[in-house]
C-alpha positions in Angstrom: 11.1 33.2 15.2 11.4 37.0 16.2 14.0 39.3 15.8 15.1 39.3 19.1 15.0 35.2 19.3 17.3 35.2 17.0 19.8 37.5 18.5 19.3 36.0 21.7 20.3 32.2 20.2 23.1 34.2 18.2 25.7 32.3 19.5 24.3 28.8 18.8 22.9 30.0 15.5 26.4 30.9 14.7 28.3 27.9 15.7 25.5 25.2 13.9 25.9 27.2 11.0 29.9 26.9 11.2 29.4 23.4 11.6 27.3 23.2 7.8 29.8 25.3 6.6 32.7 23.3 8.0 31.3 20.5 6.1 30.7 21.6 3.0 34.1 23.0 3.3 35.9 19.4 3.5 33.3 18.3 1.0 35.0 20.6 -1.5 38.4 20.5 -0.6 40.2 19.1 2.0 42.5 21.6 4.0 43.6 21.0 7.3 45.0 24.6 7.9 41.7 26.3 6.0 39.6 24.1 7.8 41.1 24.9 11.4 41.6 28.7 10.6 38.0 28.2 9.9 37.2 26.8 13.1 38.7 29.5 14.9 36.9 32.4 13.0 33.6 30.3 13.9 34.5 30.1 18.0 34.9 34.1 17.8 32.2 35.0 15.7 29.6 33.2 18.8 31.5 34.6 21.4 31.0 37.7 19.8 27.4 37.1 19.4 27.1 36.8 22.9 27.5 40.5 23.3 23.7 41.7 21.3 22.2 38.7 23.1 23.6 40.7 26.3 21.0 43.0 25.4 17.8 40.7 25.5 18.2 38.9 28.6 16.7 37.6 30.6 14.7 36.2 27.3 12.7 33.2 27.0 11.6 31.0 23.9 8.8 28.9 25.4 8.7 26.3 26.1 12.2 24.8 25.5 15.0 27.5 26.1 15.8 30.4 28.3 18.7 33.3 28.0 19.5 34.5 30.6 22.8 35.6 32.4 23.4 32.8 34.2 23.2 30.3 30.4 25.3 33.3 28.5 28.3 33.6 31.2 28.0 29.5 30.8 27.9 29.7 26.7 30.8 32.2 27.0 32.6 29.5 29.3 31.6 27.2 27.0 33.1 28.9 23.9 35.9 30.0 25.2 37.2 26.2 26.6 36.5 25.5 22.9 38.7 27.9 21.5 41.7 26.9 23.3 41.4 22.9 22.9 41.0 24.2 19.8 44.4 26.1 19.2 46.3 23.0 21.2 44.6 20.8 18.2 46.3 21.9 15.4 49.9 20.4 16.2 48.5 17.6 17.6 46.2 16.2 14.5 48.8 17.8 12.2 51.5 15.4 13.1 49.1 12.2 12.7 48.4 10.6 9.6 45.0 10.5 9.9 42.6 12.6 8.1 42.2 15.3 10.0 39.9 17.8 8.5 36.2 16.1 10.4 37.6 16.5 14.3 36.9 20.3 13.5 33.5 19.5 12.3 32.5 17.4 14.9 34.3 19.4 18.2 31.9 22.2 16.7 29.4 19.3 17.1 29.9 18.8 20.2 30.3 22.3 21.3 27.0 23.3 19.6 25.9 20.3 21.9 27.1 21.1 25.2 25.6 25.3 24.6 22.1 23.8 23.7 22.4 21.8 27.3 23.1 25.1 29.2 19.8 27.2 28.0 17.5 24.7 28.1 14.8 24.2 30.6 12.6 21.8 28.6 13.2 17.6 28.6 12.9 17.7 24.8 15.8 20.4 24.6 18.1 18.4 27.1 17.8 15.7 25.4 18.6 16.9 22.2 21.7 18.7 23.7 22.8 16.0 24.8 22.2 13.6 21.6 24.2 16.2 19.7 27.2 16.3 22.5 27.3 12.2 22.6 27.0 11.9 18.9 29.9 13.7 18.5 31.9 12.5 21.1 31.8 9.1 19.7 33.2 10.0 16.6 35.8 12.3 18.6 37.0 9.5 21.4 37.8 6.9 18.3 39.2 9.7 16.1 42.7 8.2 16.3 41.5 4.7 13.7 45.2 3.5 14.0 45.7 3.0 17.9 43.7 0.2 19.0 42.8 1.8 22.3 41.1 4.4 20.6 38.4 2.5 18.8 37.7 0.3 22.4 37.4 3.7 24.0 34.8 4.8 21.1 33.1 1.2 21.5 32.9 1.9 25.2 31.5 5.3 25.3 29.1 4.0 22.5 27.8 1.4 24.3 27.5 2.7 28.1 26.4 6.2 26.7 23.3 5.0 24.5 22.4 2.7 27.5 22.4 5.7 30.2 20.3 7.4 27.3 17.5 4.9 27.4 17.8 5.4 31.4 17.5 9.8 30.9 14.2 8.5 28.6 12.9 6.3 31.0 13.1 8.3 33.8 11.7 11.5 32.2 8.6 9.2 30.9 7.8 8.7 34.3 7.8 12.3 35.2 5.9 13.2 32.4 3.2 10.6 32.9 2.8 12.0 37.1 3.2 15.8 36.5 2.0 16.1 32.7 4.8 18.6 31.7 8.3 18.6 30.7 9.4 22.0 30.9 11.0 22.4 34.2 9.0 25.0 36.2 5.8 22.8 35.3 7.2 19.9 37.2 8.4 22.0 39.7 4.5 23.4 40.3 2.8 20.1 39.7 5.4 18.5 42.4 4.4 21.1 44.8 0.9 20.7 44.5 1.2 17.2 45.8 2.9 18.0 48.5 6.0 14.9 48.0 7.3 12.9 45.8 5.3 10.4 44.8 6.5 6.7 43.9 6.7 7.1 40.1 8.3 10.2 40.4 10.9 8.7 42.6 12.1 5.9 40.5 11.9 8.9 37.3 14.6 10.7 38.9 16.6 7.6 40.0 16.9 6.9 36.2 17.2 10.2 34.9 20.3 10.2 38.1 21.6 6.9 35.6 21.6 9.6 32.6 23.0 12.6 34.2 25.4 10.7 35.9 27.4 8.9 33.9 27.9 11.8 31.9 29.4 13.9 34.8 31.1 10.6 35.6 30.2 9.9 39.0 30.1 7.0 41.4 28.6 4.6 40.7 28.1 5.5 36.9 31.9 6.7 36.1 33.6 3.0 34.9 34.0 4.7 31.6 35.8 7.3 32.4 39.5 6.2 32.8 39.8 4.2 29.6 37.7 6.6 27.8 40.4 9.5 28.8 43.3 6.7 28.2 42.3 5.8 24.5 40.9 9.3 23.2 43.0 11.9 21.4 44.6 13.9 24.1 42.0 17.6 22.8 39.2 15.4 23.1 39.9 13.8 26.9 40.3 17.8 27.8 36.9 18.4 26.3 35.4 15.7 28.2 37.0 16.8 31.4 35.5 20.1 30.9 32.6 21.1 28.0 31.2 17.9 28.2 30.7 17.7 32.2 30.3 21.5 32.6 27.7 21.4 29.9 25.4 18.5 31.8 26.2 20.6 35.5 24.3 23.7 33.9 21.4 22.3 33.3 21.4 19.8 36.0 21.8 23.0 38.2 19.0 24.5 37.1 16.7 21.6 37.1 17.1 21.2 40.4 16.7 24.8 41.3 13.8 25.1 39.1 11.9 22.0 41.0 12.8 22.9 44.4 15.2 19.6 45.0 16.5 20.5 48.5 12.7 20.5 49.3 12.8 16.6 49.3 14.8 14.9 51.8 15.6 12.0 49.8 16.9 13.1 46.6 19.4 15.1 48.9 20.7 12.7 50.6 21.2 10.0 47.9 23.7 12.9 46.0 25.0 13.3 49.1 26.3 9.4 49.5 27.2 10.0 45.4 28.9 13.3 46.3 31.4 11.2 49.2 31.6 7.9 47.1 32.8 10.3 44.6 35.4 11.9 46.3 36.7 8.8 47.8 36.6 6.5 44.9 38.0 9.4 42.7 41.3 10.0 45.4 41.6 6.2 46.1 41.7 5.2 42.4 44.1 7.7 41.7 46.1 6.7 43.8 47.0 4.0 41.9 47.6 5.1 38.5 50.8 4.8 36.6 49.3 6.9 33.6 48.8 10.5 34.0 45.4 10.3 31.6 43.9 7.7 34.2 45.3 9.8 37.2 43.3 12.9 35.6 40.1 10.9 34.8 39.5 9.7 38.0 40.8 13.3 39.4 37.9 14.5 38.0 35.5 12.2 39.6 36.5 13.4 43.0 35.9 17.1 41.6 32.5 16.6 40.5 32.4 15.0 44.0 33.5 18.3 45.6 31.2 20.8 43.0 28.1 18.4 44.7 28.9 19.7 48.1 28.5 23.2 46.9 25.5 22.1 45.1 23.6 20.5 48.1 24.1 23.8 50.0 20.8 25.1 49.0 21.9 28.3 49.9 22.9 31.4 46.9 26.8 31.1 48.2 26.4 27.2 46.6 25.5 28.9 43.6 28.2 31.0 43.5 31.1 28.8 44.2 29.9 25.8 41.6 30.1 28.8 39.0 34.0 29.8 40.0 35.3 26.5 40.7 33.7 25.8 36.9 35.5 28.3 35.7 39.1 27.5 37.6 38.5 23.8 36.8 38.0 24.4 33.2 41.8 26.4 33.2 43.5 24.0 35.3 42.2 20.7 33.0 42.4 22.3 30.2 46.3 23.7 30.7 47.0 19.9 32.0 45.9 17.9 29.4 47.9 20.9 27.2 51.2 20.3 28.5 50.4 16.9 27.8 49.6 17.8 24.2 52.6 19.7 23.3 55.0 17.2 25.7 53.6 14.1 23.1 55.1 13.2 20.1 53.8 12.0 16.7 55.0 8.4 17.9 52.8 8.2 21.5 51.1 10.6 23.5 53.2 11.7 26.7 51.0 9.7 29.2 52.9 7.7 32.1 54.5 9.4 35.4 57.5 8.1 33.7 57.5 9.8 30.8 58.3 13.1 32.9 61.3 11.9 35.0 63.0 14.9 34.9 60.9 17.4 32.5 62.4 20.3 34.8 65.9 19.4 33.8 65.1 19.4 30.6 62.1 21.8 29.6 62.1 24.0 32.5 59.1 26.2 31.5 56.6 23.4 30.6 57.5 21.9 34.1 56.9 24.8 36.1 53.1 25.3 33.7 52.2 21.5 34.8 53.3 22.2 38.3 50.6 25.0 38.8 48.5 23.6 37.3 49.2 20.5 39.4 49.0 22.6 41.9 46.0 24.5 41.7 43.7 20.9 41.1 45.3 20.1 44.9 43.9 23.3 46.3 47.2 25.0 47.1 46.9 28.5 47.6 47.7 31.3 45.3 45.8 29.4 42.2 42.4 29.4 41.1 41.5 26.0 42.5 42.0 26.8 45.9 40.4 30.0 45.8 37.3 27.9 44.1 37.7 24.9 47.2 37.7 28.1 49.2 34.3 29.0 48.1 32.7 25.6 48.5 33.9 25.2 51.9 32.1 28.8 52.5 29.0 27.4 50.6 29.1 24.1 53.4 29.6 26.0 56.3 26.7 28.2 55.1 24.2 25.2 55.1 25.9 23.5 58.3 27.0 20.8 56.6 29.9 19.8 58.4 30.3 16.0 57.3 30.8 17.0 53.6 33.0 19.5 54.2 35.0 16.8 56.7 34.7 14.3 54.0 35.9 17.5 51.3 38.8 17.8 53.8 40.1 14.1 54.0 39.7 13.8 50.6 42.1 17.0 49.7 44.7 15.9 51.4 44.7 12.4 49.8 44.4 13.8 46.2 47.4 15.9 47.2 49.6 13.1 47.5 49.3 11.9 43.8 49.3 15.0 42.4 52.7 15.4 44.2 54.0 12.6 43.5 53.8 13.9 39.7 55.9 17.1 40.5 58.3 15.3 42.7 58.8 12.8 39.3 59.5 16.2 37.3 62.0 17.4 39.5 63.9 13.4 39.7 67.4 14.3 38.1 66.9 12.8 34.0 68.0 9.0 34.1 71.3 8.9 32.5 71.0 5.2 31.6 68.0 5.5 28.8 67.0 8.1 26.9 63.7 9.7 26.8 61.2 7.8 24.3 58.9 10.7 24.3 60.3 14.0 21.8 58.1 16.1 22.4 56.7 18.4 20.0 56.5 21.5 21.6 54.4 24.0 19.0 54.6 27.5 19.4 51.0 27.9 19.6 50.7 25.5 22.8 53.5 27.0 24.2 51.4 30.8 24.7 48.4 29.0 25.2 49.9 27.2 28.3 51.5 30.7 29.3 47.8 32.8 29.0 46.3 30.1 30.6 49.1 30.1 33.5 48.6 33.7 33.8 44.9 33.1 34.3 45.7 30.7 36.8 47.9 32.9 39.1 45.4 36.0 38.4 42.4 34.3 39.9 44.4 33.0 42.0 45.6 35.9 43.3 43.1 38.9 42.8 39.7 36.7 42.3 37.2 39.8 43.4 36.1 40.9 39.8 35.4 37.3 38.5 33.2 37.0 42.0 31.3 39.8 41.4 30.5 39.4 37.8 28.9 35.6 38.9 27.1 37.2 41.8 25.5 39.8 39.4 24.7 37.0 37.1 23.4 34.5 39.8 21.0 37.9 40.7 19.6 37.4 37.0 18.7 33.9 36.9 14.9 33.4 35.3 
C-alpha cells in the first residue's frame, strides 16, 4: 500500500483500528464511560481524516475501492450519523443492566461496515462491507438479552439476512460467469459489448435485487423491518433507519451508474413497480400502527420508495436530490428515534402513540423537537424533508416521469395523516385519570443533541443553497 492509499482510506483505517483498540480496551478493563469517551475520540479522529484524504481524490485502489468526492461527502455522512447515535447511547445503555461496554465495539463494527460499502466498486468489497455491517447488526438488534423481543428481532434479522446473503452470492455468480469481471465498470463494458441483457444476467440481478433489497427494506423484501425496529435497542433501530440503508444506497447508486442501468428497459421498470409498492405498502401499513417504532419502520419503506423515483430519473438532478434527501433523512430519523431515546425510561422504551398523550403539556421542548421532526418526514415546508421531496419531484419532472411523481403525491398526503395523528396525540390535554407509565429520562446530552439537530433541520430547511452546491460540486467529481 502507498503513501497516498493510506491517507486516502484514512478514515476506515482509523475507525477498524478503534474497533481493535475498543476491544482490547474491555478485554482489560471494563468501563463503560472510558469505553464510550473512547468511542467518541475514534468517530472524530476519521472524520478528521477525511480532510488529507480531501487531498487525493479522486483516487483509486484497483480493483476494489475508489475515493472520490462523491464516497468522502457519504463517509463524512456516514460518520457523522454515527457520532450522534452515539452521544444519545450513553444514557440509554447506562440505565440498563446489561453489560454495556461491546455495543461500542460493535456500532464501530457496523460503522466500519457501512464506510467500506460506500467506496467500493468491486463485488468482493460489497460483499465484505456488507458481511461486516450484518455481523454486527446482529449482535446490535439482540443487545438488550433480557427483553424477549429483542433476541426474536436478532433471530429474525439472523435468519432473513444470511438468506438474502446467499441470494447477493448467487446473483453476482451469474454475473461473473456472463461478463468475467466483478469490478463494476468491467460489467458495465462487457454488458455493452453485447448489446442487452442476456438471460443469465437477468436472473443475476433479480437475485442480487433479493440482497440489496432487503437491506434497504423494500417491497417485497421489507417483512423484517417492523419487528426488527420494535425489538432492537432504540440507537440501533436509528442506525438501521439511516447508516445501514444509506450505506447499501451508495453503492447501489453507483452500480447502477457504473453499468449504465437506465440503458435496459427492464431493470427500470421492475424498480419502478418496487419504487410504488413501496410507497404504498409503506403509507398503508402505517397507517395502522399503534407503536411509534412500527410507524417509523414502515415510514421508512415509503421513503426508500420516494429516493427510487429520484433514482430512476437518469438524469444528474436525480443524483443530486437522492444525496440531500439522504442527508435530511438521516437528521429527521435520527432526531425521532432521539426523542424517543431520551422520552424512555430504564423500565420500557417510550414506544406507543399512547405513551405521548400530552407530552406538550408536560415536556414542552421535547414536543415541539418531535413535531419538526414529525413534520419534516411529512414534507411540510420550512424543514429539510420538504426541501429534499422538493428536489425529487424536480428530478421526476426532469425525466417526464409523471406517474411516479403522481404516485409520490398520493402517497405524501397519506403518510401525512399518521404522522399527524402523532402530533395531534401530543397536544391531547394529559389524562387525569392514570398516570404516565413512561418517566422519562431526559439526559442532558440528548437534550442538545435534539436541539443541534433541530437547528439543522430548520437551517436546511430554510437556507438549503450551500448544502446544494457542495453535492453538485461533488456529483461533478464522481470517478
Amino acid at each position: 500500500m502507498s503513501f497516498d492509499d493510506f491517507l486516502s482510506l484514512g478514515p476506515l483505517i482509523t475507525l477498524s483500528a478503534a474497533a481493535v483498540i475498543s476491544m482490547l480496551l474491555v478485554a482489560i478493563r471494563r468501563n463503560h464511560r472510558i469505553t464510550y469517551a473512547f468511542s467518541l475520540l475514534a468517530y472524530l479522529m476519521a472524520m478528521t481524516a477525511i480532510i488529507p484524504a480531501m487531498l487525493f481524490i479522486p483516487h483509486t485502489i484497483p480493483p476494489l475501492l475508489v475515493i472520490d468526492e462523491f464516497s468522502l461527502f457519504n463517509t463524512g455522512l456516514i460518520l457523522v450519523s454515527g457520532f450522534i447515535i452515539l452521544l444519545l447511547s450513553y444514557n440509554y445503555f447506562e440505565e440498563r443492566e446489561e453489560r454495556k461496554e461491546e455495543y461500542y465495539l460493535l456500532l464501530l463494527l457496523a460503522t466500519t461496515g457501512a464506510m467500506v460499502l460506500v467506496i467500493s466498486r468491486h463485488f468482493m468489497s460489497l460483499f465484505l462491507g456488507l458481511e461486516i455491517l450484518s455481523i454486527s447488526l446482529y449482535g446490535l438488534i439482540a443487545y438488550l438479552r433480557a427483553r424477549e423481543r429483542s433476541d426474536e428481532a436478532g433471530i429474525k434479522y439472523l435468519i432473513l439476512a444470511a438468506l438474502s446473503s446467499a441470494f447477493l452470492l448467487f446473483g453476482m455468480a451469474l454475473v461473473y460467469a456472463f461478463t468475467g469481471h466483478m469490478d463494476f465498470n468491467g460489467i458495465g463494458d462487457a454488458l455493452r459489448q453485447a448489446g442487452h441483457l442476456p438471460v443469465m444476467v437477468m436472473a443475476g440481478f433479480a437475485m442480487m435485487l433479493i440482497g440489496v433489497g432487503f437491506k434497504l427494506g423494500i417491497v417485497p423484501f421489507h417483512m423484517w423491518a417492523p419487528d426488527v425496529y420494535e425489538g432492537a435497542p432504540l440507537p440501533v433501530a436509528a442506525f438501521i433507519a439511516t447508516i445501514s440503508k444509506g450505506g447499501m444506497l451508495v453503492v447501489l447508486i453507483r452500480f447502477y451508474q457504473d453499468i449504465h442501468g437506465n440503458e435496459y428497459t427492464m431493470l427500470w421498470w421492475v424498480l419502478a413497480i418496487i419504487a410504488v409498492a413501496s410507497m404504498f405498502a409503506g403509507n398503508w401499513l402505517a397507517l395502522r400502527q399503534e407503536n411509534i417504532k412500527r410507524i417509523l419502520a414502515y415510514s421508512s419503506i415509503a421513503h426508500m420508495g420516494y429516493i427510487l423515483v429520484a433514482f430512476l430519473s437518469g438524469v444528474q438532478t436525480g443524483l443530486e436530490a437522492i444525496s440531500f434527501y439522504l442527508v435530511a433523512y438521516f437528521i429527521t430519523s435520527i432526531g425521532a428515534f432521539g426523542v424517543l431515546i431520551v422520552m424512555s425510561s430504564s423500565v420500557q422504551d417510550a414506544e406507543t402513540v399512547e405513551d405521548y398523550r400530552g407530552m406538550f403539556w408536560r415536556y414542552p421542548w421535547v414536543a415541539v423537537v418531535f413535531t419538526a421532526m414529525l413534520l419534516s418526514l411529512a414534507g411540510i415546508p420550512l424543514t429539510a424533508g420538504f426541501i429534499g421531496k422538493f428536489y425529487i419531484v424536480m428530478a421526476g419532472v426532469n425525466a417526464h416521469m409523471w406517474f411516479l411523481l403522481f404516485m409520490l403525491v398520493i402517497n405524501s398526503v397519506i403518510g401525512l395523516y399518521y404522522y399527524i395523528r402523532i402530533i395531534a396525540m401530543m397536544f391531547k390535554l394529559p389524562d387525569t385519570g392514570a398516570g404516565s407509565v413512561i418517566k422519562p429520562a431526559l439526559p442532558v446530552a440528548g437534550n442538545i443533541t435534539l436541539m443541534l439537530l433541530t437547528a439543522l433541520l430548520l437551517g436546511l430547511g430554510i437556507y438549503p443553497t450551500a448544502m446544494m452546491q457542495l453535492i453538485q460540486q461533488m456529483m461533478k467529481m464522481i470517478v
